[in-house]
C-alpha positions as CSV (number, residue, x, y, z in Angstrom):
1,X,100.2,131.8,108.7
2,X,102.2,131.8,105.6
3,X,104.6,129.6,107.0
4,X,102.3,127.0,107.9
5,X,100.4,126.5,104.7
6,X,103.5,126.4,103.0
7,X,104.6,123.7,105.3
8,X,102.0,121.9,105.1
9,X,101.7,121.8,101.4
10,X,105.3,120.7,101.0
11,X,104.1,117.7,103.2
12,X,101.3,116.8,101.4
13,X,103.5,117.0,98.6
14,X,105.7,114.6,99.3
15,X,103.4,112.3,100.5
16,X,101.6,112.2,97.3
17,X,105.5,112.0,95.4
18,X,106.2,108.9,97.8
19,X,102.7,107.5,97.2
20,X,103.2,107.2,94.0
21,X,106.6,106.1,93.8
22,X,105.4,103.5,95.5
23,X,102.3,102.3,93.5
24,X,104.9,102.6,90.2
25,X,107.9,101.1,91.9
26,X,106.6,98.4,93.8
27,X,102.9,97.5,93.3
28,X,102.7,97.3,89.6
29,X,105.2,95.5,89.2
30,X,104.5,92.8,92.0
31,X,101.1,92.9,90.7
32,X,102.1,92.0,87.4
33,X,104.4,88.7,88.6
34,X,101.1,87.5,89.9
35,X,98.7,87.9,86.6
36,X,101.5,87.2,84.5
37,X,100.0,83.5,83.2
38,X,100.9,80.7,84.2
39,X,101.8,78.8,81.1
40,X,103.6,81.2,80.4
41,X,106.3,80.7,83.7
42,X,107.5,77.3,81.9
43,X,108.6,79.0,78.6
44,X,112.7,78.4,78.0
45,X,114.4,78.6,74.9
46,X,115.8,75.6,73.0
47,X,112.3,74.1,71.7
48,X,111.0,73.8,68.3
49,X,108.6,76.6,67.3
50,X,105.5,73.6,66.8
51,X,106.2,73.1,70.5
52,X,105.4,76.8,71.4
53,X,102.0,76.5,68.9
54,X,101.1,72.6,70.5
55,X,101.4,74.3,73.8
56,X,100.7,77.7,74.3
57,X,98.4,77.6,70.7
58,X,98.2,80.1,68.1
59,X,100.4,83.3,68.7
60,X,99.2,86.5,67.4
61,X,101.5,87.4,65.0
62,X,101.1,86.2,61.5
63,X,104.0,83.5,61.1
64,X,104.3,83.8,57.2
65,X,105.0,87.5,57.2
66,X,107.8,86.8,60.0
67,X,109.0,83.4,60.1
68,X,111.7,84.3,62.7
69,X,109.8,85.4,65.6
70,X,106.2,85.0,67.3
71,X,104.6,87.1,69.9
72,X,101.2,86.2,72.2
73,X,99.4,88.4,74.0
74,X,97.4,88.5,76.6
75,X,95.3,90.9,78.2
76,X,94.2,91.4,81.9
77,X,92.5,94.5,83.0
78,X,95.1,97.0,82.9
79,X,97.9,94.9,82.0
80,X,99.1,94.0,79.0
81,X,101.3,90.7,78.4
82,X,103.8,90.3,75.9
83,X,105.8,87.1,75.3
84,X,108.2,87.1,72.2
85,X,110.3,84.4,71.1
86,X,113.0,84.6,68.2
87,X,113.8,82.0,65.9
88,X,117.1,80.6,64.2
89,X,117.1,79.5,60.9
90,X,116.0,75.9,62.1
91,X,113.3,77.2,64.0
92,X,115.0,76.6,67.5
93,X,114.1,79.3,70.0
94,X,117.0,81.3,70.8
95,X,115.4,83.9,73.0
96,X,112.6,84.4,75.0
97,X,110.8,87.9,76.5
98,X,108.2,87.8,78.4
99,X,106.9,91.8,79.5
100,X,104.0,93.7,80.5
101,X,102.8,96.8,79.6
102,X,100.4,99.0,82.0
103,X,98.7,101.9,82.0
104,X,95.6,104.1,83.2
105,X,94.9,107.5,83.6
106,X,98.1,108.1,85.7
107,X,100.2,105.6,85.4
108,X,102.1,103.5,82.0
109,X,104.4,101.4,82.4
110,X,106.6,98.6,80.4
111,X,108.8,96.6,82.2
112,X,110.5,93.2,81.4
113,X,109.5,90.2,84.0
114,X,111.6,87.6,82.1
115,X,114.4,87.3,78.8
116,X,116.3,84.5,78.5
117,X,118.4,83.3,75.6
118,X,120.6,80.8,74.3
């Protein structure tokens, strides 16, 4: 009797282990690729910085505290969407991160989806 329950405890186990390895290996990340918006999918560096403000708008960072770098967010349900681009002296992008951060009761995660730089 013993035996069994401790059988079938170490298979419910790993079921819930590989369950879950699986919703924060594989599903929150694809999931995120989707949301991630679209505009957002176009970014490269090499533009000016008033080509990132004419066409992805105001970021959220205040540019006169840090001229150098600008970061938007956006928020979709659980997600969190980060894209941050660095400046050089001429205000030329020279990199570009776009990332996600997620999280709920059981699960937080930050990942990069895209970096890029000159």
């Amino acid at each position: 009797m013993l035996k069994k329950l401790l059988i079938t405890s170490s298979v419910i186990l790993i079921i819930a282990g590989l369950m879950y390895a699986l919703v924060y290996f594989i599903f929150i990340p694809k999931t995120a690729m989707v949301l991630m918006p679209f505009k957002w999918r176009n970014i490269t560096p090499g533009q000016r910085k008033e080509s990132y403000y004419v066409y992805l708008g105001k970021s959220a960072t205040d540019n006169r505290s840090n001229y150098k770098r600008d970061t938007w967010i956006l928020r979709k349900g659980n997600y969190d969407f980060y894209l941050d681009v660095n400046y050089n002296a001429d205000t030329m992008a020279k990199f570009v991160r776009i990332y996600y951060k997620f999280y709920n009761g059981l699960f937080d995660k930050t990942e990069n989806l895209f970096v890029d730089s000159l």
